[in-house]
N, C-alpha and C positions, 0 to 999 in steps of 0.2 A: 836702777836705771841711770845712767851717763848720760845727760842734754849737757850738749858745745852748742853755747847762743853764740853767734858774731854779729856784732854790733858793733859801725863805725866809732862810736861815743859811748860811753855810757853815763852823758848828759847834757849835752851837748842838743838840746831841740824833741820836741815833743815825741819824735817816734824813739830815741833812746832814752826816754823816761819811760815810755810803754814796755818796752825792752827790761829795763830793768826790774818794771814792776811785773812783770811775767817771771823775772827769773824770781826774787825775792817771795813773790806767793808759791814757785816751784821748793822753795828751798823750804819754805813752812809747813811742806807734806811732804819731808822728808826724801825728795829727790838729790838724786848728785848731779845739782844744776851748776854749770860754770858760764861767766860771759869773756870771750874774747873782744879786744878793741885795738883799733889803730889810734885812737887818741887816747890819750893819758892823762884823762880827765878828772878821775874821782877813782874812790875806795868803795870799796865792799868786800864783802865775804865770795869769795868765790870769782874774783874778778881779775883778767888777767890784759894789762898792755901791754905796750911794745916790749920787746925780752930786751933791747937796748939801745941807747942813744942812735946808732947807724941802722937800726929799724924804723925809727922813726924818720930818720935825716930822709932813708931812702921813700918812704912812703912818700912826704913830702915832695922829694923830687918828682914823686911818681901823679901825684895832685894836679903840681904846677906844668908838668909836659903836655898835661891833659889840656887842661885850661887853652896851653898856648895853641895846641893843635885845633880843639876845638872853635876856638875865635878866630883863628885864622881859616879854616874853611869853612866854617859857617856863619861866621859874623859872629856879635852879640846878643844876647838875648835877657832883657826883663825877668822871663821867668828862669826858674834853678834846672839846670840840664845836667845830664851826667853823660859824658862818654865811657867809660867803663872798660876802655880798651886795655890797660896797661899791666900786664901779666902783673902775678904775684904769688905767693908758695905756700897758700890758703889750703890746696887740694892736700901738698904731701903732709902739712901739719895735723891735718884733721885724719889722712891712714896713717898714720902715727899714734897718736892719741887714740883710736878706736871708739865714739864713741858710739853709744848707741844710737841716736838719732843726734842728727846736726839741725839745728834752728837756724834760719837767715832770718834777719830783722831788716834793718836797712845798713845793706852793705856796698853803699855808693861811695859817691866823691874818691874813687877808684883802691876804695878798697880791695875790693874782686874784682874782677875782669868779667863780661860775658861769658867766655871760654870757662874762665876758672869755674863758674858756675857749676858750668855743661861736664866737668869732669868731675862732679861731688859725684861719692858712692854713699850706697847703703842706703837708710832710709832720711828723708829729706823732709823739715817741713819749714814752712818759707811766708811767715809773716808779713803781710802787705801794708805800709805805710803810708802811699799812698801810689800813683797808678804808673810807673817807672816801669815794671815789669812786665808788662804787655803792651806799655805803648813805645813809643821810639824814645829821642833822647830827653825828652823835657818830663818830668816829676806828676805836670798836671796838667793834663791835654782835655781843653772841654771842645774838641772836635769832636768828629767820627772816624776821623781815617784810622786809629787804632781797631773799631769794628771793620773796617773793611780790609786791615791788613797793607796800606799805602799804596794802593795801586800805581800811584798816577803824584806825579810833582807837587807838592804844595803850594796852592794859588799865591802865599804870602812870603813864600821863598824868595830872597832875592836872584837874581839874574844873577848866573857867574860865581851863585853860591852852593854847597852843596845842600842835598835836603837829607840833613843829618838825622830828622825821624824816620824818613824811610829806610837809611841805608842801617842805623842800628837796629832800627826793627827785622831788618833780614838778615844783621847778624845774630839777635834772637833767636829765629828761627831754625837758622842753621846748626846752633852750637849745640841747644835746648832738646836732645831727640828724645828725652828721656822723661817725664812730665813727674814735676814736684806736688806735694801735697799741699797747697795751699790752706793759709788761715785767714779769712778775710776781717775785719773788725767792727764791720759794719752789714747789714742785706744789701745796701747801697754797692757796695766794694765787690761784694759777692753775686752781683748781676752784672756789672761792668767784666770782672772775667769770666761770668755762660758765654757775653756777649762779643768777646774778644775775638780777633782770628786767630791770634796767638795761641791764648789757653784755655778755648770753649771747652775742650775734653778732656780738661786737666781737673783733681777733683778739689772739689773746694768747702773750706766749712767756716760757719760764721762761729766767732769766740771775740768778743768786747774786749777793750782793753781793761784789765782790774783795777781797783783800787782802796788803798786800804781807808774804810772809811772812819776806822779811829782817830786818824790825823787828822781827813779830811770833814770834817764835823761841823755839827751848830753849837754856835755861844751866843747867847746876848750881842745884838747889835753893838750897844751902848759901853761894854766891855772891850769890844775887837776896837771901838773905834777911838776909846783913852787910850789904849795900851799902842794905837798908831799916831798918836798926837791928834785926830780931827776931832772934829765940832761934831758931837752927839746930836746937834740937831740938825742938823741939813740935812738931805737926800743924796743920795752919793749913784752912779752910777758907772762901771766897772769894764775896762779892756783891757785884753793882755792877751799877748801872744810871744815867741820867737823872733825875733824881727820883727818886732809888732808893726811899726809903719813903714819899714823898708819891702817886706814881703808882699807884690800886689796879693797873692792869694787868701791872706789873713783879711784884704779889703778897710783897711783903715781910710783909703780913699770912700769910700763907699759908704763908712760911719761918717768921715770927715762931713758929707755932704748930707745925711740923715740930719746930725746934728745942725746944721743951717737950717732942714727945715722943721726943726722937733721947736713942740711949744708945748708945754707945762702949765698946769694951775697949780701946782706944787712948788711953793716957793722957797727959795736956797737950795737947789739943786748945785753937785757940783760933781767933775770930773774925773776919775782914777785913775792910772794905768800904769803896766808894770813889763816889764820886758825891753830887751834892751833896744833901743830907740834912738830915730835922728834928734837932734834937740827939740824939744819941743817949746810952744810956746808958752805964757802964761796962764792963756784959755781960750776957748773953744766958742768962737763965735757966742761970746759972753759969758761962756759958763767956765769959772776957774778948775783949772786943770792941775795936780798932783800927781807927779809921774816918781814911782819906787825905783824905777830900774830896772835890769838884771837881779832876778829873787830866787835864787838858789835853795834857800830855808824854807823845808817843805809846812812847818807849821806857820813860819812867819804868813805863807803865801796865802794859809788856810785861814791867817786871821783877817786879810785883807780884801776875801773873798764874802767871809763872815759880816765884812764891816756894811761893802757895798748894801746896797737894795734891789738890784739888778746888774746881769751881769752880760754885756751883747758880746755876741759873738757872729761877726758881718760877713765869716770867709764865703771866698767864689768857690768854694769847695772842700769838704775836709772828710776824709776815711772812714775818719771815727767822730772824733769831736773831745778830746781831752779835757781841755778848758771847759767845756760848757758839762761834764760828769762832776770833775771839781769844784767848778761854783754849786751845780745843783744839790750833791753831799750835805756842803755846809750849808745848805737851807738856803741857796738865793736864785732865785727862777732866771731862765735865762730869755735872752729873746735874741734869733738869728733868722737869718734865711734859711725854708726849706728848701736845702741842697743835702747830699751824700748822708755820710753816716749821721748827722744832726737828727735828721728826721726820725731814727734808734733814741734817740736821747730826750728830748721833747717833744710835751706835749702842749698841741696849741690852746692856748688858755687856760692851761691845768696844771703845767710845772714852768709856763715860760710863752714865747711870742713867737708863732714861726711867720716870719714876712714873707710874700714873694719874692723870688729870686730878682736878687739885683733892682727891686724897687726899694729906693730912698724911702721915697712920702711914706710907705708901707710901714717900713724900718723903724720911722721915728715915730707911728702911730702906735707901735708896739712898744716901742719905750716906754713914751707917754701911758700906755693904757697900763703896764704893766707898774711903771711908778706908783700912780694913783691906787692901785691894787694896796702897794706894799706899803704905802703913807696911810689909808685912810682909816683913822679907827674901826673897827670893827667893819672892815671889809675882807678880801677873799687872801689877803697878804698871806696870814700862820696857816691858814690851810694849803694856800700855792706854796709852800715855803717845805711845810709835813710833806706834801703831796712828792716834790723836788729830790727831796733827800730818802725815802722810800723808795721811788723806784731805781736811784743809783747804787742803795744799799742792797735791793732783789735782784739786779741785773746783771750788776759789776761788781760784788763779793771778793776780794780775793781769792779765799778756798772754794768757790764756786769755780771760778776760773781757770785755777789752776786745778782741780776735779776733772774738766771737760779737757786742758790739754795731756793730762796723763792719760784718761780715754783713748785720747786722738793717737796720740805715741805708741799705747798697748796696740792697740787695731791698725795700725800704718805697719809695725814690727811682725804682727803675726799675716800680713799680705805681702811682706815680702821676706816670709821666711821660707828656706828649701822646702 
């Protein structure tokens, strides 16, 4: 069996690390899995970007036209929007190639075009990274108007502007008459499109994002944390993301102001964080702050994860929740808001802390509670810890993973064979 993934990066941000680790568990059960990209990021087996520098040049043109069209009739916007408008020759590459099933991962920032989309044949399955495809132009809409289909102007549209989620969501509608096999990553994801106006009758099946959990593993605290230069004795507590503080949806605002009101009887506590970032300070409303950077090195990241005692994860939203299966693997309980796919992934006071949404005081009671867990001698720490890394190793397997998407592929193929 032939799978053609398209994937804008293949590494470039959390859903093309999913991406890749969807093809990498295809290829270890012996599928003929390939990834296509428009960025020309990284190596692998099976991995194909741009065919040459004027594919690149042009794609980039094709980026930056977006961009400017985009801010100019709609203004600017906070959160990540895609227009998606700007043809591309994705369709004849792919009847070319033949393959058996075509994979879309996230093929934004104008990779595809809508259109291009609507003109894939054969059998289609379309990986959801987070809520772009049913709702209009923004990535992460915590409205309703993508359930209701945009009837009506958006209250916070400005005057004289256009309202670019409605009018992409009716290019949506228009192009799409052909309905994709969805994979959602989360139950979360996979109610958001029953509840869609878009794609209620579109079919859809929940598959985790994998991960292979030999990398991502437990060592000795006290080992991860010599081999990273820190102090074997203090308490460490753990963020990261993509953009970690530039992205409001990762919510670093949100930890920012947890941390102001978190209070500790655990003393030397201190900060971590990793992903690339505006400068940061020296600490954190008193707690000294160590930021890695950009962490490419998947074992390095595993050791960093190992080293923490807790690891938050504040986002206003997330699909699935990547970071928080990778800290919990290597045995470090996570504590986040109950939102989206998170609530798949943790459990509250048994692998980690779910707060209420968008409560601070909550956030940082979770912290705290969950610190003292992992410090205190013979307390709930190595079983919250066994408990963490258990259910990411039953859940999100690789060859489990990729098991259930060759299923998906076998039964998508034999539904639309003559």
């Amino acid at each position: 069996m032939k799978v053609i993934h398209l994937s804008r990066s293949s590494s470039l941000g959390g859903a093309a690390r999913a991406a890749m680790r969807v093809h990498r568990a295809l290829l270890d059960q012996h599928v003929d899995s390939r990834v296509w990209t428009v960025h020309g990021d990284g190596k692998g087996p099976n991995l194909k970007g741009p065919a040459s520098g004027s594919d690149a040049k042009r794609y980039i043109r094709r980026l930056r036209q977006a961009r400017r069209i985009m801010n100019l009739v709609a203004g600017r916007s906070e959160n990540y929007r895609s227009l998606s408008m700007m043809p591309s020759d994705w369709s004849a590459k792919l009847r070319a190639a033949t393959p058996d099933i075509t994979h879309l991962h996230w093929v934004n920032a104008e990779m595809m075009s809508i259109a291009d989309i609507g003109r894939l044949s054969g059998p289609v399955v379309w990986t959801l990274h987070d809520m772009w495809a049913f709702a209009g132009a923004h990535h992460v809409d915590l409205s309703a108007r993508w359930q209701q289909g945009y009837p009506t102007r958006g209250a916070d549209v400005p005057a004289l502007r256009l309202d670019l989620d409605r009018w992409l969501w009716r290019q949506k509608r228009k192009h799409w008459r052909r309905p994709i096999q969805i994979v959602a990553p989360s139950k979360w994801m996979a109610d958001c499109v029953a509840q869609s106006a878009l794609m209620s009758d579109w079919p859809v099946t929940v598959i985790g994002n994998p991960l292979d959990t030999s990398i991502w593993a437990q060592q000795p605290k006290a080992k991860a944390r010599r081999a990273l230069g820190l102090d074997p004795d203090c308490a460490y507590i753990l963020f990261g993301a993509f953009n970690a503080s530039s992205d409001p949806t990762k919510g670093f605002d949100l930890l920012n102001e947890a941390l102001a009101r978190f209070s500790s009887t655990v003393p030397d506590v201190r900060f971590l964080m990793f992903g690339n970032a505006r400068k940061m300070p020296d600490n954190l409303h008193g707690i000294a702050l160590q930021a890695f950077g950009q962490v490419n090195d998947d074992r390095k990241l595993a050791q960093i994860y190992a080293a923490a005692d807790l690891s938050v994860v504040p986002s206003r939203m997330e699909s699935f929740g990547q970071t928080a299966t990778e800290a919990m693997s290597c045995g470090t309980p996570v504590v986040a808001f109950s939102v989206g796919g998170l609530k798949d992934i943790v459990t509250h006071r048994q692998t980690g802390y779910l707060a209420q949404p968008y409560d601070t005081a909550d956030l940082a009671r979770g912290m705290a509670w969950t610190l003292e867990q992992m410090t205190t001698p013979g307390g709930e720490g190595a079983a919250m810890a066994a408990r963490a890394r258990a259910h990411v190793a039953a859940a999100f397997d690789m060859s489990a993973v990729a098991r259930k998407y060759i299923e998906l592929y076998q039964d998508l193929k034999g539904r639309q064979s003559p």
